[in-house]
LUMVEXFI-185250 format. One line per 10 residues: their letters; for each residue x, y, z of C-alpha. Coordinates in Angstrom, 2 decimals. Last residue first. Example, Ala and Ser with C-alpha at 12.3 -4.5 7.8 and 13.67 -1.06 7.14 Angstrom:
sa = 13.67,-1.06,7.14 | 12.30,-4.50,7.80
END
This chain:
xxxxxxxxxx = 124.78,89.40,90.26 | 127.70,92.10,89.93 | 126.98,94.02,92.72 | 126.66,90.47,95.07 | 130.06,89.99,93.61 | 131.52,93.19,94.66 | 129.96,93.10,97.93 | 131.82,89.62,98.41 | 134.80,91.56,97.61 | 134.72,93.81,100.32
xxxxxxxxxx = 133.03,91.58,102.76 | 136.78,89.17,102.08 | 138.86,92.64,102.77 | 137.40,93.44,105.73 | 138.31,89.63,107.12 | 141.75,90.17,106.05 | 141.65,93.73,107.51 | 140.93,92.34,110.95 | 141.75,95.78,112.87 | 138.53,96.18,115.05
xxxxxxxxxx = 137.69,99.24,112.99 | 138.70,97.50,109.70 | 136.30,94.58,110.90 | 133.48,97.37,111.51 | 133.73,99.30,108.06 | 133.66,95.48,106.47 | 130.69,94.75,108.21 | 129.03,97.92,106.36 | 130.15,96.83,103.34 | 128.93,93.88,103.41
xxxxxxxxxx = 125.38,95.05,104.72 | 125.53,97.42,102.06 | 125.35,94.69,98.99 | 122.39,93.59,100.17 | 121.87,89.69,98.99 | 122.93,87.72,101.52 | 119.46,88.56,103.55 | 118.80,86.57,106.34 | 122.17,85.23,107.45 | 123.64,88.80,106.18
xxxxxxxxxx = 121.77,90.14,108.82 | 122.64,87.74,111.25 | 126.75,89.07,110.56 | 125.33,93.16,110.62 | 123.96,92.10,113.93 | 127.23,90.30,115.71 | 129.44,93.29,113.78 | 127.61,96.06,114.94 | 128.38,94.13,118.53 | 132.28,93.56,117.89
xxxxxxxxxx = 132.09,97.55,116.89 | 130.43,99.22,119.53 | 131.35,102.37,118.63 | 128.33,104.30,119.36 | 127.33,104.79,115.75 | 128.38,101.06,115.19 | 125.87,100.02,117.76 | 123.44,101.83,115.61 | 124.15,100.38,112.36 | 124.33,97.06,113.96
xxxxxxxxxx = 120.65,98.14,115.37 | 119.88,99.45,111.92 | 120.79,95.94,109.72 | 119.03,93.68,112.28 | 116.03,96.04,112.30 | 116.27,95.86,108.71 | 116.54,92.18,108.34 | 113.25,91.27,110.25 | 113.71,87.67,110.98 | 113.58,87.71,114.89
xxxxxxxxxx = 109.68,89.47,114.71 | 108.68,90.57,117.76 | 112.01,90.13,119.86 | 113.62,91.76,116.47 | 111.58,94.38,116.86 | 112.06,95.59,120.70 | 115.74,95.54,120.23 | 115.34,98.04,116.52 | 113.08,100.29,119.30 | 115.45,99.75,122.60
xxxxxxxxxx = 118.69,100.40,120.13 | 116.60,103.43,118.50 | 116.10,104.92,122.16 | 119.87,104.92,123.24 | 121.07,106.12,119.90 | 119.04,109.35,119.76 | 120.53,110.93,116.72 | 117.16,112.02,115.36 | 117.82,110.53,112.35 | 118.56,107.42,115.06
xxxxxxxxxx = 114.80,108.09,116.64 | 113.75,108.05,113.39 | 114.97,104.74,112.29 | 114.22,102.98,115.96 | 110.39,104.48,114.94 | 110.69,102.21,111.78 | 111.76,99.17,113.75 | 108.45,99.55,116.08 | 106.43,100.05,113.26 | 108.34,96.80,111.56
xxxxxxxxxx = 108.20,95.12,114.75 | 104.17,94.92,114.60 | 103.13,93.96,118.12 | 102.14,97.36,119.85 | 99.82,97.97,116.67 | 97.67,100.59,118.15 | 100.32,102.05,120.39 | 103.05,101.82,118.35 | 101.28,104.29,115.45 | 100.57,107.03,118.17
xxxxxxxxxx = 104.30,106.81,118.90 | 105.27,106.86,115.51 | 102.88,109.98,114.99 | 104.23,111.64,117.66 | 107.91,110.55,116.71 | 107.24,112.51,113.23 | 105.92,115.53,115.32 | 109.15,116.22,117.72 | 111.62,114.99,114.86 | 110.18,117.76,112.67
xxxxxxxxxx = 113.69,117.43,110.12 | 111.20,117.52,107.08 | 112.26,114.60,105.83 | 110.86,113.37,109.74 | 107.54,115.13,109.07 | 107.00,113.20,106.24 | 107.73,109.77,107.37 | 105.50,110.50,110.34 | 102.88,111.03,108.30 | 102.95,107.58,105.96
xxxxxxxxxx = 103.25,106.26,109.81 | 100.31,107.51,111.40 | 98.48,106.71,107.56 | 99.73,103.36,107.96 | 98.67,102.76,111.86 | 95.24,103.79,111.39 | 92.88,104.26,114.11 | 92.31,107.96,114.79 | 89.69,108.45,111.77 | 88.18,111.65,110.41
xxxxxxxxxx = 90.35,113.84,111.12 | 93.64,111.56,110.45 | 92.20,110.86,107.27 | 92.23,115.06,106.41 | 95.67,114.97,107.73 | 96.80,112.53,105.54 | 94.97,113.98,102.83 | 96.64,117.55,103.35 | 100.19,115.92,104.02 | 99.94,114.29,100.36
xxxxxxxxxx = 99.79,117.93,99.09 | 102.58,118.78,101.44 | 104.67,115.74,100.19 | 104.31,115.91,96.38 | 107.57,113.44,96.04 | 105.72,111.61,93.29 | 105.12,108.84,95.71 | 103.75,111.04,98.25 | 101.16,112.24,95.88 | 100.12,108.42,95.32
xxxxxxxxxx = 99.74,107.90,99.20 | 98.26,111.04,99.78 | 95.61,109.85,97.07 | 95.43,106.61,98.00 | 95.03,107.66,101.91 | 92.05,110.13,100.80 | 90.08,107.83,98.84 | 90.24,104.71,101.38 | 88.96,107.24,103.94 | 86.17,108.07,101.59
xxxxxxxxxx = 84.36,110.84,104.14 | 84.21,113.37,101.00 | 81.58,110.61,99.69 | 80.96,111.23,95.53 | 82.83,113.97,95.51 | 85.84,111.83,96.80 | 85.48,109.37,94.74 | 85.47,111.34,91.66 | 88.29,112.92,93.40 | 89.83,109.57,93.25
xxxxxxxxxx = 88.77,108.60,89.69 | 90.76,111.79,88.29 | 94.16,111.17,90.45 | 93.87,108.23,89.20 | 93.82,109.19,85.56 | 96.34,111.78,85.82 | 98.94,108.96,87.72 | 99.07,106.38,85.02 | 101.99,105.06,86.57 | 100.81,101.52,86.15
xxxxxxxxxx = 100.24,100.86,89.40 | 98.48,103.94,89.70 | 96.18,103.11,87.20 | 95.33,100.04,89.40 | 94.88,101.51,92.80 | 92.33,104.14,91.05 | 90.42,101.93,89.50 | 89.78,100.58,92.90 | 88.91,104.43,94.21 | 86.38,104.81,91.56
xxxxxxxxxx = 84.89,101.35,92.03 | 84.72,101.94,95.84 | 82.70,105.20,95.12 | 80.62,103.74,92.57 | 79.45,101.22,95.15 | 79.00,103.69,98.01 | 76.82,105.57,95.42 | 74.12,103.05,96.48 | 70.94,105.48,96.23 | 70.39,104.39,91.91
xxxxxxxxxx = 73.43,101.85,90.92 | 72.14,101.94,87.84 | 72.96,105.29,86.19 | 76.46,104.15,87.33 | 77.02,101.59,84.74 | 80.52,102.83,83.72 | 81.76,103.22,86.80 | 80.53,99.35,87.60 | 81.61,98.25,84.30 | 85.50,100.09,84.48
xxxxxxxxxx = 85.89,97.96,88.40 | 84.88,95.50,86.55 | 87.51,95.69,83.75 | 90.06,96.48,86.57 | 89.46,93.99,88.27 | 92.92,92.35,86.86 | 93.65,87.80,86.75 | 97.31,87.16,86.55 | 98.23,89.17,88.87 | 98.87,86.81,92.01
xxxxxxxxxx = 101.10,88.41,94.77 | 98.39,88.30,97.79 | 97.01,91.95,96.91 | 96.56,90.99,93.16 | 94.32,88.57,94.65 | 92.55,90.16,97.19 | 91.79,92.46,94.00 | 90.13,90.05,91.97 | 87.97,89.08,95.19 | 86.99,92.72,95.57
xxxxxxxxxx = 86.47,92.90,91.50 | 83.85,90.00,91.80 | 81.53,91.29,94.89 | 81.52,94.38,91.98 | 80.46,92.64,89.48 | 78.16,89.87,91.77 | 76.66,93.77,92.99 | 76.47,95.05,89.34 | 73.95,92.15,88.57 | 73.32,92.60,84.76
xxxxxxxxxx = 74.40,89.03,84.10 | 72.31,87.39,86.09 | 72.45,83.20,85.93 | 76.25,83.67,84.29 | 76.88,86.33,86.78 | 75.86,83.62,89.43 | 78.84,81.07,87.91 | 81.09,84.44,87.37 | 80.84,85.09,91.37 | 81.17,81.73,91.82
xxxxxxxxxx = 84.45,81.25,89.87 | 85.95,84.42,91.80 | 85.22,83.03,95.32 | 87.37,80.33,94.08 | 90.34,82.64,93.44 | 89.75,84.48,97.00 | 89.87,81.96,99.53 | 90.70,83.79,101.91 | 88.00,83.25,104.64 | 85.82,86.75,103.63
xxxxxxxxxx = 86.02,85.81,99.59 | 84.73,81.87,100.31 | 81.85,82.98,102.94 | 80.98,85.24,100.11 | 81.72,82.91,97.38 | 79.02,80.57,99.09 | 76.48,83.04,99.27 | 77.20,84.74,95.24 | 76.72,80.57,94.27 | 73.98,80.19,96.40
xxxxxxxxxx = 71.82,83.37,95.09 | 72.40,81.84,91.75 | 71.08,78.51,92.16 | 67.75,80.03,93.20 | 65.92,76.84,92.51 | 63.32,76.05,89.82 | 65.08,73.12,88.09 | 65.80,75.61,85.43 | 68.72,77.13,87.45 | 70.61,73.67,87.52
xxxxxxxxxx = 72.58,72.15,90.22 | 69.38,71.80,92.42 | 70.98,68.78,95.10 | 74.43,69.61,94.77 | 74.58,73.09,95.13 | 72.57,72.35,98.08 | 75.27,70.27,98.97 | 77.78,72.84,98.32 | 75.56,75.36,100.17 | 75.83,73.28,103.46
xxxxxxxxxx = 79.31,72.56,103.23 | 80.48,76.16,102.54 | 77.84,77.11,105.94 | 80.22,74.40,107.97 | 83.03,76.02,107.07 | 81.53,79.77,107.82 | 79.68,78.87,111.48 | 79.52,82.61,111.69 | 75.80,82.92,113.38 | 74.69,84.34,110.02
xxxxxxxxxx = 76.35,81.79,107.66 | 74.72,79.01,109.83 | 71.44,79.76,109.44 | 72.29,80.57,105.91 | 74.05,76.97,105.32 | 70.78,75.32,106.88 | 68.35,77.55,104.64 | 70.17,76.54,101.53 | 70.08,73.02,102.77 | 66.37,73.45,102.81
xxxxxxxxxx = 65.71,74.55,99.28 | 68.02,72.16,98.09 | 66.07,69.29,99.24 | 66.68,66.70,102.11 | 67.99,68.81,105.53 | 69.67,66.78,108.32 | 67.24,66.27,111.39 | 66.77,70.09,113.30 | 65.81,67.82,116.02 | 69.76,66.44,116.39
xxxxxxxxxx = 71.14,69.62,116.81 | 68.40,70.62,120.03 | 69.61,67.22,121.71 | 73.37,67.68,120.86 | 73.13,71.64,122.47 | 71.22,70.21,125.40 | 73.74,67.62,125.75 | 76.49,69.62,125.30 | 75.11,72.21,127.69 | 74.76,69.63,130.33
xxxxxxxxxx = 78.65,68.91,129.62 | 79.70,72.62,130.37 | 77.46,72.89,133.84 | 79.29,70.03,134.98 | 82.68,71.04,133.66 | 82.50,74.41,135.10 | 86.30,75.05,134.87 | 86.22,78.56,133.29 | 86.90,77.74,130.20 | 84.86,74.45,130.13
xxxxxxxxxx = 81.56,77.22,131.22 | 82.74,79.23,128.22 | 83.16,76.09,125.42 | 79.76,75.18,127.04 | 77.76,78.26,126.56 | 79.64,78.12,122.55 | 77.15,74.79,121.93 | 74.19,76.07,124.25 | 74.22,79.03,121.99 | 75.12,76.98,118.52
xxxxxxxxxx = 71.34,74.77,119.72 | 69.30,77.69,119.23 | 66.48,76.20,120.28 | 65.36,78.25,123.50 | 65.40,81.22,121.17 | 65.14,84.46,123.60 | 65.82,82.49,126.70 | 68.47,81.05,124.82 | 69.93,84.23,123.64 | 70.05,85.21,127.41
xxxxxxxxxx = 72.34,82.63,128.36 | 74.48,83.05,125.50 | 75.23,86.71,126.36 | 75.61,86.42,129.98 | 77.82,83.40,129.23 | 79.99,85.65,127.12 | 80.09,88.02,129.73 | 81.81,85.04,131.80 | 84.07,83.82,129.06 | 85.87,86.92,128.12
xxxxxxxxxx = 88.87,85.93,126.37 | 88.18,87.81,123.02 | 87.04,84.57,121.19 | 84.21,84.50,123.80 | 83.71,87.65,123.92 | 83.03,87.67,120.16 | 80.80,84.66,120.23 | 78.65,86.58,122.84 | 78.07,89.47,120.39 | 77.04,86.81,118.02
xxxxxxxxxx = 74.64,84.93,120.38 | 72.92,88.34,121.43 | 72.91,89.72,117.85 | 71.17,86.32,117.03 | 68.56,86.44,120.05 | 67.41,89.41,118.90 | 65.53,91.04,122.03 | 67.39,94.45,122.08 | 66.89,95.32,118.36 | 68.32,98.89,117.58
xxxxxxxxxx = 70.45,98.77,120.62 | 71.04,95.40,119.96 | 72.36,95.86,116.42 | 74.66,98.82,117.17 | 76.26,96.41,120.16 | 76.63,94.08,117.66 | 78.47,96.47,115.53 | 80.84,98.02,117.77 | 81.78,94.07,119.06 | 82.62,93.31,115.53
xxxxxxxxxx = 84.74,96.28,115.23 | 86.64,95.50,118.46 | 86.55,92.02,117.41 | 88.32,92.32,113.68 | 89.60,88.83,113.35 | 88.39,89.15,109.65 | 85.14,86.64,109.72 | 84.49,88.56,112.77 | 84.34,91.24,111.07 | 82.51,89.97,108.28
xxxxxxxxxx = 80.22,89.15,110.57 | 79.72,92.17,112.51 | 78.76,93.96,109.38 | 76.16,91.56,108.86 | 74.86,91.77,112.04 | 74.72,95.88,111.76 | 72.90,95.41,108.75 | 71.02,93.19,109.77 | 69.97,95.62,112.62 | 69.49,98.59,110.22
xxxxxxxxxx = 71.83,101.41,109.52 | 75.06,100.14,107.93 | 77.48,102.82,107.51 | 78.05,104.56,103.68 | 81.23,106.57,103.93 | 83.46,104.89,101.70 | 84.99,102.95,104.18 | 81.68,102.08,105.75 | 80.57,100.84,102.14 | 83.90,98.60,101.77
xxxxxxxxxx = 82.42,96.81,105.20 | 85.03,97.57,108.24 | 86.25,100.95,108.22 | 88.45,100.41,111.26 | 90.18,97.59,109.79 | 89.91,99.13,106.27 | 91.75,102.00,107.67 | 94.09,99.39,109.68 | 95.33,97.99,106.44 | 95.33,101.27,104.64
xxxxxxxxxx = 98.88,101.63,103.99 | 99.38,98.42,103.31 | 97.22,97.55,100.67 | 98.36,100.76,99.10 | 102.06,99.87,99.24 | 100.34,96.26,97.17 | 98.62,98.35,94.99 | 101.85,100.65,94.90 | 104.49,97.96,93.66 | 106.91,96.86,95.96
END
């Protein structure tokens, strides 16, 4: 795995926790749209606990908007809570009696919780209010429709809107702002992963305003999703170069230059050209010493060269600032474990578990130290735990037949090491390993066979 993509990982749940780039780099939002923004993309991101954070931030600093009521509401919904939700909706109606998407969700809520009259007479208000908004007939309008519905996270239906605007005013010169629908619409595209044709509206409104550093920048976080997902075949790194480049301009956004620095950063890495990343990250870093993204990168690049106390020092520093990420937690523990600190790596694994109870390769990776630690019983229940969450995990496959075979259970190592195989018949070890186990069981014959079959995988 290549370290972009190790560095995606890593700071999965920093980003989570960060939300916007800007809040990662230690610029928050501050004013109510801001906040509703925030919450947004979010949402857009399955992020509720962050989305809920920042409508909350929104109403304290707004208490009668009637959008950060209908949002906030949106997210209990989604989160299960369907009778705060209907507090929420309820009272953005009173606030906007024709907000027609807050008698629309009302009713979702009321059908949740078996109020099927009160659920159909919000239909009907909801249709009613729908149908008086009449279906927009210039560009200018349809542009308004796709932002009303942008904001209130309506995303597909926001795409339609601004491709018929799109539609209707083409053309720059026909006196609408074509460009400002094109950087909308790749937006909505970049935040519902759809990165590639977020890219070609980014360069369609770059085309209508070339010096836009924003569309540049909007540009190299789509680039990057993509390079994330697998696909290299298109680099931010020239962008990411403009923006740094073009700094006088960014005037009291240094957030910007901060996320440029630290996505140059990702790149040069990749290609091993460690001194120069290690130079754009403490550029970063002076820039914003809060950059979480900065400080993971950096431990994560250090940790790569085998520099594991000066990786410790960022990881540490991250952990500071931010309890919530499961990669760093784990990037730690992986440390402290080389280091023979069973007591403090398990800490960290255990810290790790608890914010992502359902990801079996945390859960696997914990079985791993707990058999370092030569605590059989515990690994089984960890490696056990993982393959109920995720049944096609080779490794935890691979380390519970390991595990079984510590303890001598050799026709069990043997069931394990067998599905392992099923899913991976490539690793030359897990052949080997069987083979250990048939010997021990005395099927030489059948030793013999993973013996050779290692050979040939070797050889492939």
């Amino acid at each position: 795995m290549n370290i972009s993509a190790r560095f995606a990982l890593v700071l999965a749940v920093a980003i989570s926790f960060c939300g916007t780039p800007s809040r990662a780099a230690g610029f928050p939002p501050k004013t109510h749209d801001e906040f509703v923004q925030a919450g947004n993309e979010a949402f857009a991101n399955r992020q509720l606990n962050e989305a809920m954070r920042d409508f909350n931030e929104a109403l304290k600093i707004a208490p009668s908007s009637a959008l950060a009521r209908l949002m906030r509401g949106t997210v209990l919904l989604e989160g299960g809570d369907d009778a705060k939700a209907i507090v929420d909706f309820t009272a953005a109606i009173l606030l906007a009696p024709s907000e027609y998407l807050a008698f629309q969700r009302r009713a979702v809520a009321n059908e949740n919780m078996g109020h099927a009259a009160e659920a159909a007479s919000d239909k009907q208000l909801a249709a009613a209010r729908q149908a008086a908004l009449g279906t927009p007939t210039t560009a200018l309008k349809w542009q308004d429709r796709g932002i009303y519905l942008e904001t209130r996270s309506e995303f597909a239906a926001a795409i339609a809107a601004y491709d018929a605007a799109l539609q209707a005013a083409p053309d720059f010169k026909r006196g609408f702002d074509t460009k400002s629908i094109y950087e909308r619409r790749a937006d909505l595209l970049a935040n519902t992963g759809a990165p590639a044709k977020a890219i070609t509206d980014y360069a369609q409104a770059l085309l209508l305003d070339p010096k836009s550093l924003d569309l540049v920048l909007k540009r190299a976080r789509a680039k990057s999703s993509l390079n994330v997902s697998g696909n290299n075949s298109v680099s931010p790194l020239e962008d990411f170069t403009t923006i740094i480049d073009r700094a006088a301009e960014l005037g009291p956004n240094p957030g910007w230059l901060g996320e440029a620095y630290v996505g140059r950063a990702s790149l040069l890495a990749d290609r091993k050209e460690f001194p120069a990343a290690f130079k754009d990250l403490d550029a970063a870093l002076a820039l914003a010493p809060k950059n979480l993204q900065a400080l993971a990168l950096r431990a994560l690049i250090n940790r790569r060269q085998g520099k594991n106390e000066e990786s410790l020092v960022d990881l540490n520093a991250f952990v500071s600032l931010s309890t919530t990420s499961v990669g760093v937690y784990v990037q730690r523990a992986l440390i402290y474990g080389e280091r023979g600190d069973y007591a403090k790596s398990l800490a960290d694994y255990d810290r790790a578990v608890a914010l992502a109870p359902k990801q079996a390769r945390v859960r696997s990776d914990r079985g791993a130290m707990y058999f370092a630690k030569g605590d059989m019983d515990q690994a089984l229940l960890d490696f056990s735990a993982a393959i109920l969450l995720e049944p096609t995990l080779t490794s935890a496959w691979n380390n519970r037949g390991a595990t079984y075979a510590r303890q001598g259970q050799w026709n069990s190592a043997i069931s394990d090491y067998t599905k392992a195989i099923e899913l991976d018949p490539a690793r030359r070890s897990t052949y080997l390993n069987r083979a250990i186990a048939y010997r021990k069981i005395e099927t030489p014959d059948l030793a013999t066979a993973d013996e050779a079959k290692a050979k040939e995988v070797e050889t492939q």
